[in-house]
N, C-alpha and C positions, 0 to 999 in steps of 0.2 A: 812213545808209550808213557815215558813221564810224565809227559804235559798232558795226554789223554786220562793218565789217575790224578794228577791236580786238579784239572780240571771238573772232573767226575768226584772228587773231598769236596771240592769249594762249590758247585753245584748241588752237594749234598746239605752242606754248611748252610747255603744260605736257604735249602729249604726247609733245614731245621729253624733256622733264623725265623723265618715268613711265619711259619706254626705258631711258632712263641708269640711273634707279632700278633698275631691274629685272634689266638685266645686273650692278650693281651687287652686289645681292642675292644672283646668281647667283653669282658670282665666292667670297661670301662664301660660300656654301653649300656649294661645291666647296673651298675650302679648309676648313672644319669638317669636312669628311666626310674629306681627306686628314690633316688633324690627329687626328681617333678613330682613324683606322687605324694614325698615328703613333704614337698614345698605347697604343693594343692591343698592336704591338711592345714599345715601352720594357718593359708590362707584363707579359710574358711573359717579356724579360730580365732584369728583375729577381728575377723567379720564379726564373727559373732559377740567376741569382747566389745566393738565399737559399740554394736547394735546394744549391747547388757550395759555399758557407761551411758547410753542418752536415755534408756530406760532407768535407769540410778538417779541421774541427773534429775531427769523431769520427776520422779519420788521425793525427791529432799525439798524438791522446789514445792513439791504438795504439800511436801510435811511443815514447810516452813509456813506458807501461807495458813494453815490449819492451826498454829500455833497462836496463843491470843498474851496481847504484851500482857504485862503485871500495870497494877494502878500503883501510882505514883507514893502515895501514903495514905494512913490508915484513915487519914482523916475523908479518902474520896472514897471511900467505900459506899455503894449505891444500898439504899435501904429500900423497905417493902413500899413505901406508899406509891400512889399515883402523877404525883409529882416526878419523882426519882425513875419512874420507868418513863416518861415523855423526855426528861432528860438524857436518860438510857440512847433512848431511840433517835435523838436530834445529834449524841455522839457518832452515831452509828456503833450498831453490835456487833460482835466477830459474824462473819461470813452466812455461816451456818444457822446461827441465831436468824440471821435475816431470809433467811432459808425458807425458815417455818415461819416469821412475820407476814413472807410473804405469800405462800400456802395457805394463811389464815387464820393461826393460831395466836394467840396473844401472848405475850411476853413480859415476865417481870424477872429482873435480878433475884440469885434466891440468897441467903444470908450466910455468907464466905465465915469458914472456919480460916483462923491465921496458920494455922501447918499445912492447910490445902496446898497443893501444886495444881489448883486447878478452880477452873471460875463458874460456876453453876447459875443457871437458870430457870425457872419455872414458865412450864409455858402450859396450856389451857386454850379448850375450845368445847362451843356447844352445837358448831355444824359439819364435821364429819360420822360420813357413816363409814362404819368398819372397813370396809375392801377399798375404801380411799387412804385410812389411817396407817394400814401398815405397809403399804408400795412407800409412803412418806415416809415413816421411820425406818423400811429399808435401803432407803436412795440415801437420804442424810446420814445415818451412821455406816454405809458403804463409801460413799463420798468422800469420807471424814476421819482417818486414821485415829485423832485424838478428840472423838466425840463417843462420849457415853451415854448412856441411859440408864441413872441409877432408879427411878420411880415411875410406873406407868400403869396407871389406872382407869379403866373404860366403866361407866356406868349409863343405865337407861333411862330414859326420863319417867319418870312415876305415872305417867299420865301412858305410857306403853308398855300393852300388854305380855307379859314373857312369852320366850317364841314367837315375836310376831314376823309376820313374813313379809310387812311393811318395810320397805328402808325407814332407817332409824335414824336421825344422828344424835348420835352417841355425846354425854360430856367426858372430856377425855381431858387428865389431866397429867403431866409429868414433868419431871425435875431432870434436867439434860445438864453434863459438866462438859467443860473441854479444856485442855491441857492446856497451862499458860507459863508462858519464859519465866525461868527463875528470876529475881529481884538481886 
């Protein structure tokens, strides 16, 4: 009869034992399953940090190229005449500058203040018509983080009537700066 209620304790014991165990288990199972779901986010953030560092990347790389050295001393400062812009043009001009050269617009250095942080050109043309001219100054100043437009002037040629429903090309003239490395 002893051995039948030891028996019958220790049967009991161990299936309070098994319980515990079990909830135990559970407990464990429900935190692995909130941990993968843990770990699924981190790994999606990571993703998408990789993905935000080569989009960084490739910006600074824009920014960098977009940037125009400094001229060496005051003495190379490029003046107005005709001479000075064939010169200009055989250096080759920052990127952008060549941009609109090659779009068809003419080009000449415009006359650098010494506190500028920035190097300015005058460009000018007498064969775009308007719905050409601003897809062009919006592709180049979108293109171009550190390209400005401080002057831009469109006029008709005398000889064209106001309101005419002719295409027109317009003389279009403006003064474009772009941000150049310190000295």
């Amino acid at each position: 009869m002893l051995l039948a209620l030891a028996t019958i304790v220790l049967l009991g014991l161990e299936g309070f034992w098994l319980k515990g165990f079990h909830q135990q288990n559970s407990d464990i199972a429900l935190s692995n399953v909130r941990r993968a779901n843990q770990n699924a986010i981190e790994q999606s953030k990571i993703t998408d940090l990789k993905a935000a560092a080569e989009r960084i990347k490739g910006l600074y790389l824009r920014l960098q190229d977009s940037l125009v050295m400094p001229a060496k001393t005051a003495q190379e400062l490029p003046s107005l005449s005709k001479s000075a812009a064939n010169e200009n043009r055989s250096q080759g001009a920052p990127e952008p500058i060549e941009d609109f050269r090659k779009a068809g617009f003419e080009t000449l250095p415009a006359i650098q203040k010494r506190s500028e942080s920035s190097v300015a050109f005058d460009l000018g043309s007498n064969s775009f018509e308007f719905h050409r001219i601003v897809p062009l100054l919006a592709q180049e100043e979108n293109s171009n983080p550190f390209l400005f437009i401080d002057h831009f002037a469109l006029s008709r040629p005398a000889a064209t009537e106001p309101f005419s429903r002719k295409p027109t090309a317009l003389q279009s003239r403006l003064t474009v700066r772009l941000l150049k490395l310190p000295q």
